[in-house]
N, C-alpha and C positions, 0 to 999 in steps of 0.2 A: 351186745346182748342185754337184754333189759332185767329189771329185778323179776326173782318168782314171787309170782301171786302167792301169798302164806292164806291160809283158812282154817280156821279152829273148826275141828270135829271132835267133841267128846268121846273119848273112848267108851267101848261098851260097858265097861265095870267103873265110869266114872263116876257114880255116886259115893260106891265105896273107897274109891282112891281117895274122895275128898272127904271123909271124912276121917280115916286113915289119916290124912297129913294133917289135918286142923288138932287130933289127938295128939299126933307125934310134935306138936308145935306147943302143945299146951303147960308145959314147964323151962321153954325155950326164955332163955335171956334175950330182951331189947337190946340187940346190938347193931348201930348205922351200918349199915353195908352187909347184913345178914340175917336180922331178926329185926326189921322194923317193916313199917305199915305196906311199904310200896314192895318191899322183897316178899311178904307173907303172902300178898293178895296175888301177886308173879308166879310166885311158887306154889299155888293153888291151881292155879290154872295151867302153870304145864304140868300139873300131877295131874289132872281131868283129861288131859287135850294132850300133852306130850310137847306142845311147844313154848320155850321158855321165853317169855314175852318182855321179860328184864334182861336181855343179853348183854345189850350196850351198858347198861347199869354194874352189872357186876365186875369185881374188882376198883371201882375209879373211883369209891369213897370211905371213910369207917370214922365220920363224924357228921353231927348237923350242919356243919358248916359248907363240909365237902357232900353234904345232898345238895345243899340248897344249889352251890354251883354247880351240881352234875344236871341240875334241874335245869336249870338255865343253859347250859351248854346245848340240853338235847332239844329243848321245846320254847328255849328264849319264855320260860314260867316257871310255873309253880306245879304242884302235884296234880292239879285238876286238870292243866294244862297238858301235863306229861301224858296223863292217861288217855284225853281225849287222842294224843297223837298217837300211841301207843296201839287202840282199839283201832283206829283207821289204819293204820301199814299192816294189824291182822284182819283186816276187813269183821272187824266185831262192830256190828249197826247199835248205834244210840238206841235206847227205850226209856217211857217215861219209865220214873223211879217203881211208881204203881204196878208195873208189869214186870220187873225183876223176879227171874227166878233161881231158884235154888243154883249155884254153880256160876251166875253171873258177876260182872265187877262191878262194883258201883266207888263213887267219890260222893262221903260225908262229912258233914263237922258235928265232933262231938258235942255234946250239952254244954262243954266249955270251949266253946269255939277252934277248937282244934282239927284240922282238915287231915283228912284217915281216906286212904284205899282198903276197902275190902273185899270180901267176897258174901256172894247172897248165901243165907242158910234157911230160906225159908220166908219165916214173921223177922228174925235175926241177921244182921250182918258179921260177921266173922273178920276181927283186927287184931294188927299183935299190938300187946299190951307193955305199958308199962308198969311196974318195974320186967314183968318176965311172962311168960303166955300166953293167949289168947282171952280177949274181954268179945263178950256176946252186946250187940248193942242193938238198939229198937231199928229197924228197916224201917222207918217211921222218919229217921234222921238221913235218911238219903236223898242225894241232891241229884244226882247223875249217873246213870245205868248201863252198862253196856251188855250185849249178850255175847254169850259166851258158847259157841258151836250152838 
């Protein structure tokens, strides 16, 4: 028996689920393996869609050391890597960056070079932050788009 085809479909009230979770995120501590860039942007998008697209991820880290090899374990990369695989096994199609919208994932690097999974909010992308919540950054600094239902 082969794998089931998975397919993102936002839920009807997924506007408000996501921004509901980006809220409830917004005093959250940066912690690997629960409150960092690749869990926040995961857990946006099964709170829109209902399916949790970081499954393999959970549990198998709670440092950067143990990302970077959870990294490489699942996509032989890096973060940009992960997601590209990620978006294809949920059959989420590539878009330029330019046509991201709201509830979409995208992979950027911040103004200090730092590579961040988030989600689209618009003109904004939605990342957790360090030291603790959620940092709004220019949709301007996106490199790679996927849509999302």
């Amino acid at each position: 028996m082969g794998k089931t085809e998975v397919r993102l479909i936002r839920r009807p009230d997924w506007e408000a689920r996501l921004v509901s979770f980006v809220e409830s995120r917004s005093t959250a501590q940066f912690r690997w393996g629960e409150h960092d860039c690749c869990l926040f942007a995961c857990d946006a998008i099964e709170a829109i869609t209902g399916v949790d697209p970081a499954e393999w991820f959970r549990g198998r880290y709670s440092d950067r050391h143990g990302a970077v090899v959870s990294l490489r374990r699942f996509c032989d990369g890096g973060l940009e890597e992960a997601m590209a695989r990620i978006a294809h096994d949920l059959n989420a199609p590539e878009v330029a960056p330019a046509y991201a919208r709201r509830g979409d994932a995208v992979f950027l690097r911040q103004t200090n070079g730092t590579p961040s999974f988030g989600i689209c909010m618009g003109a904004e992308v939605a990342v957790a932050a360090l030291p603790a919540g959620v940092a709004m950054l220019p949709g301007a600094l996106t490199l790679r788009a996927w849509r999302v239902g």
